[in-house]
VEXDO-380620 format. One record per residue (C-alpha): residue in three letters; x, y, z. Coordinates in steps of 0.02 Angstrom, whole numbers, padded with zeros to 5 digits, always signed. Example, Ala and Ser with C-alpha at 12.3 -4.5 7.8 and 13.67 -1.06 7.14 Angstrom:
# VEXDO-380620
ALA+00615-00225+00390/SER+00684-00053+00357/
# end
This chain:
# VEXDO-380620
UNK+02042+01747+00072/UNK+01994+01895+00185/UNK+02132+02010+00287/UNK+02163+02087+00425/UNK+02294+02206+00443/UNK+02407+02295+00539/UNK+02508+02468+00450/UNK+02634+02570+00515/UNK+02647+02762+00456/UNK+02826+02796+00416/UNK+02781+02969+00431/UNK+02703+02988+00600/UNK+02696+02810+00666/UNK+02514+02803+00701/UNK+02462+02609+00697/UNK+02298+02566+00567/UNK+02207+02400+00572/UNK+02102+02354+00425/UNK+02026+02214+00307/UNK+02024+02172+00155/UNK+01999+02038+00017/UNK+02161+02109-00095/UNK+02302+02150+00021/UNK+02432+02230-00079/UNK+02298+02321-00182/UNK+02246+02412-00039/UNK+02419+02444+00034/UNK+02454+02555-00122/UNK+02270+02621-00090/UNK+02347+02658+00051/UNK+02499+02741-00007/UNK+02422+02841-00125/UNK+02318+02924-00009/UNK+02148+02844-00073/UNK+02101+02807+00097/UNK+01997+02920+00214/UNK+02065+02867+00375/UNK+02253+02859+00318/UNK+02244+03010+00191/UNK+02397+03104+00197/UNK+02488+03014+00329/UNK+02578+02885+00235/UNK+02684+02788+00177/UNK+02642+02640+00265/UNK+02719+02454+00299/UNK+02631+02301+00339/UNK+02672+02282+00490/UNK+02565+02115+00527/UNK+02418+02022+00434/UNK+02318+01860+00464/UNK+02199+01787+00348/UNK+02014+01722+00375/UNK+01937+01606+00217/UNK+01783+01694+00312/UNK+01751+01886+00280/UNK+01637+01933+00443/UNK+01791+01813+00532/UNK+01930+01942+00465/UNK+01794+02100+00529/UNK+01787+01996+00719/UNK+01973+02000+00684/UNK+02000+02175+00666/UNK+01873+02223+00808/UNK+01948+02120+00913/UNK+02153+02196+00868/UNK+02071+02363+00876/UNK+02026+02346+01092/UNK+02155+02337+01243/UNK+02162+02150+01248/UNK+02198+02158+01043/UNK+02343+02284+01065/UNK+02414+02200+01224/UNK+02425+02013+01108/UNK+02501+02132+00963/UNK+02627+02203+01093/UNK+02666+02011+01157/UNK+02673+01958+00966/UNK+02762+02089+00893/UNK+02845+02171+01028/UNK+02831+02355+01078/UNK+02954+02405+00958/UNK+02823+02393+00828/UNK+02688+02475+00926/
# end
């Protein structure tokens, strides 16, 4: 399986979307600051995930979550709370 991802900085609350084959492998990537784009701004939750059996499906995914029409489902899913 193949993941996209949603995280939440607990510190800031910056929003990161991502994939991934190991989930909770890279959330403690994540955590531990191993992670260019997230380096020193954690911790982070999961704050939403889906999962593709199809990796270039979970990389549409991701593209897709990452422009306005991708944030405006998140904010219907999820509500703005999250967001």
């Amino acid at each position: 399986m193949f993941y996209t991802y949603i995280l939440k900085s607990k510190k800031d609350g910056n929003i990161y979307t991502g994939t991934t084959k190991d989930l909770r492998k890279r959330l403690v990537q994540h955590n531990k600051g191993l992670s260019t784009y997230t380096k020193n701004r954690g911790p982070f939750e999961i704050i939403y995930y889906e999962a593709c059996l199809i990796e270039e499906k979970a990389r549409s995914r991701e593209l897709f979550l990452k422009s306005g029409m991708g944030k405006r489902y998140l904010k219907n899913r999820l509500g703005a709370s999250y967001l």
